[in-house]
C-alpha positions in Angstrom: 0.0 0.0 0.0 2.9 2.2 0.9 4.7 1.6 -2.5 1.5 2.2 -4.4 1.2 6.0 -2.6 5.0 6.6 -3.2 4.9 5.7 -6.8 1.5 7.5 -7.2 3.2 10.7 -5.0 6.1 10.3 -7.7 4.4 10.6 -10.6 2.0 13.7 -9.1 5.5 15.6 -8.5 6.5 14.4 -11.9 3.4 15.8 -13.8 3.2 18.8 -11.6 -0.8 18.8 -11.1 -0.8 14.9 -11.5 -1.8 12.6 -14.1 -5.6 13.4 -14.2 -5.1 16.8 -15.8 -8.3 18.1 -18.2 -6.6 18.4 -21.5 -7.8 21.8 -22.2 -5.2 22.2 -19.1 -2.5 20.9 -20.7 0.8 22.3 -22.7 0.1 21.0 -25.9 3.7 22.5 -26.9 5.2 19.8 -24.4 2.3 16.9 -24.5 3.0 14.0 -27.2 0.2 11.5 -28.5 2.3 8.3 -28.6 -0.7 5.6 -30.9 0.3 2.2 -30.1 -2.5 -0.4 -31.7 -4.3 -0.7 -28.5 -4.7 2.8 -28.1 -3.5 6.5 -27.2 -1.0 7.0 -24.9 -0.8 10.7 -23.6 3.0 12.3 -22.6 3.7 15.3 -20.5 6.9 16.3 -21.3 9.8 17.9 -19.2 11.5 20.5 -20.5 12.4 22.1 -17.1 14.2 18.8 -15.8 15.8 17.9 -19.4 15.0 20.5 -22.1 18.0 19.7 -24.3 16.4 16.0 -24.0 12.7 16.8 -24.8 13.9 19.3 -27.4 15.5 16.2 -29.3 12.0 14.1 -28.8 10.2 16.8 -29.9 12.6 17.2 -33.3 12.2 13.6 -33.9 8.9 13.0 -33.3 7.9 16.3 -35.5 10.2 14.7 -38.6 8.2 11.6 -38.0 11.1 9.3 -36.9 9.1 7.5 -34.2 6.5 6.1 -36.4 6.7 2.7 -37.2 9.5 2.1 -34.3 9.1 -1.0 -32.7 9.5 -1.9 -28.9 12.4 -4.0 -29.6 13.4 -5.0 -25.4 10.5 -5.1 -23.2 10.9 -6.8 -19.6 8.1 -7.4 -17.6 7.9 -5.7 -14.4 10.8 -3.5 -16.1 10.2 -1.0 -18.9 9.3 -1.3 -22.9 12.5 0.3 -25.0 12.0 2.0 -27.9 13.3 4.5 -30.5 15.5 2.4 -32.4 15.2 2.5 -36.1 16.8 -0.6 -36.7 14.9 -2.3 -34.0 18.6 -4.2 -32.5 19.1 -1.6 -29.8 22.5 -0.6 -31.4 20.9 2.2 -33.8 19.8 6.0 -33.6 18.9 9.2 -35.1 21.1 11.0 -37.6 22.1 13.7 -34.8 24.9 13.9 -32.7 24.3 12.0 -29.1 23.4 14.0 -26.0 24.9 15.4 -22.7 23.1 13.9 -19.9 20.6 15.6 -18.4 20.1 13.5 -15.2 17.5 15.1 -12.6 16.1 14.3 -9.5 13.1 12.6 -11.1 12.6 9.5 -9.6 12.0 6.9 -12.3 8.4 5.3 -11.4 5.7 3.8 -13.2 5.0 5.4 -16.4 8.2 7.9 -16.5 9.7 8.1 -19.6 13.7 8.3 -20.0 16.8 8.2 -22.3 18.3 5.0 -23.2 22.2 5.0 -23.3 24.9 3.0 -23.7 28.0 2.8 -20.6 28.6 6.5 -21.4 26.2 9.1 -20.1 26.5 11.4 -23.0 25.6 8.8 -25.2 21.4 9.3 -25.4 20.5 9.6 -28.6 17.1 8.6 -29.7 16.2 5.6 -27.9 13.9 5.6 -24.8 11.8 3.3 -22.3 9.0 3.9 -20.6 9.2 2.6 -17.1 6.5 -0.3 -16.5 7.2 -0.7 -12.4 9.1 1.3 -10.0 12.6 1.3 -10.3 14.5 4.2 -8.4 17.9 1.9 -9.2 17.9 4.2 -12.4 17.3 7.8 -10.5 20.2 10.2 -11.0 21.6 7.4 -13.9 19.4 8.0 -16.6 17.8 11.3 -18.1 13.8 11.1 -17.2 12.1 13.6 -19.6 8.2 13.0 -19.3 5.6 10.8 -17.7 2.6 8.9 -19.1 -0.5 10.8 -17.9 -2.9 8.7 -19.7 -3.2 5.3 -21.4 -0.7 3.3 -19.4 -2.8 0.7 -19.9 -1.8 0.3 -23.3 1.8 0.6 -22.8 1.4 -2.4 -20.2 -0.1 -4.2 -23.0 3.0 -4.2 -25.0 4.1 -7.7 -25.9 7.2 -8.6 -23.4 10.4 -10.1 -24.4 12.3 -13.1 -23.7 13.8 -12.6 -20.4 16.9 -14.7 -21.3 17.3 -12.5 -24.2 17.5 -9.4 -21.7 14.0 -8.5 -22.9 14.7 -8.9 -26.6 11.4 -9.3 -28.4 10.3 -11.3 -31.3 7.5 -9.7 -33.8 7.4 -6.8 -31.2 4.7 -4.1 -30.9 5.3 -0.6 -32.7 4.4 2.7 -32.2 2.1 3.4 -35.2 3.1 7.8 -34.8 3.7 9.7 -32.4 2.9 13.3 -32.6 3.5 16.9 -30.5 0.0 17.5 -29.6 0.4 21.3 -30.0 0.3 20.1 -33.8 -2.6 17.7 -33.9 -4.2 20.5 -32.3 -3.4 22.7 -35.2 -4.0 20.4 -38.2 -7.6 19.8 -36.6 -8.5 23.2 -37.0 
């Protein structure tokens, strides 16, 4: 019960006024509609904690980079990694890695943060989206933004082999993923 009010107090410090927030409340400039084929998934982004970081997601996501990106290492009670273009774990965008950016945002269910590889200015485009607590990763990894709705469907994500370290055969994709601030404009 104690865990459950933590990780539900983390995520409220997280998305500032919590993850039930109206969307005509919401920054659409820093809010990304991630479609996954179960659903919508809903991302406040965190620009104060790691704006050179959500800059990059934004730029991506606005080229359309994410789309068709499968969630090639998923581990249950773990997280579902993404961003990948050559769905291995080894690939990234055409841009130059990141600095690190890491915050004091503790990484709980539904945070969203910056793969890398054993440097920690080597973020780049890949990300996971944390399925169950796991402050082991706080001040080690960039967290830039926090599900706020549809977790559901990212829990839904097929899970990988755990003697493959999560590696996952015919895995789920993202089918786009777009800056809301945009959607918002195109339906207009």
């Amino acid at each position: 019960m104690l865990k459950a009010f933590v990780s539900i107090l983390g995520i409220a410090l997280l998305a500032g006024a919590g993850p039930a927030v109206a969307n005509d409340a919401r920054d659409l400039e820093n809010t990304i509609y991630m479609e996954v084929s179960t659903g919508r998934v809903v991302i406040e982004l965190k620009p104060e904690v790691a704006p050179h970081h959500v800059e990059r997601i934004k730029k991506l996501t606005r080229e359309g980079f994410y789309d068709g990106i499968v969630f090639h290492r998923v581990i249950e009670g773990f997280m579902a990694q993404t961003g990948d273009p050559t769905g291995t774990g080894m690939g990234g965008s055409p841009y130059p890695d990141l600095k690190q950016e890491f915050n004091v945002t503790p990484h709980y269910r539904g945070v969203l943060s910056m793969a890398r590889s054993q440097s920690p200015d080597s973020a780049n485009s890949q990300f996971f989206i944390v399925l169950e607590d796991s402050q082991h990763l706080d001040k080690k990894y960039t967290a830039w933004g926090v599900v706020v709705e549809g977790m559901k469907y990212i829990d839904a994500i097929k899970k990988g082999d755990q003697a493959s370290n999560g590696s996952v055969a015919n895995p789920d994709r993202i089918i786009t993923m777009r800056v809301a601030a945009d959607v918002e404009k195109e339906n207009k």
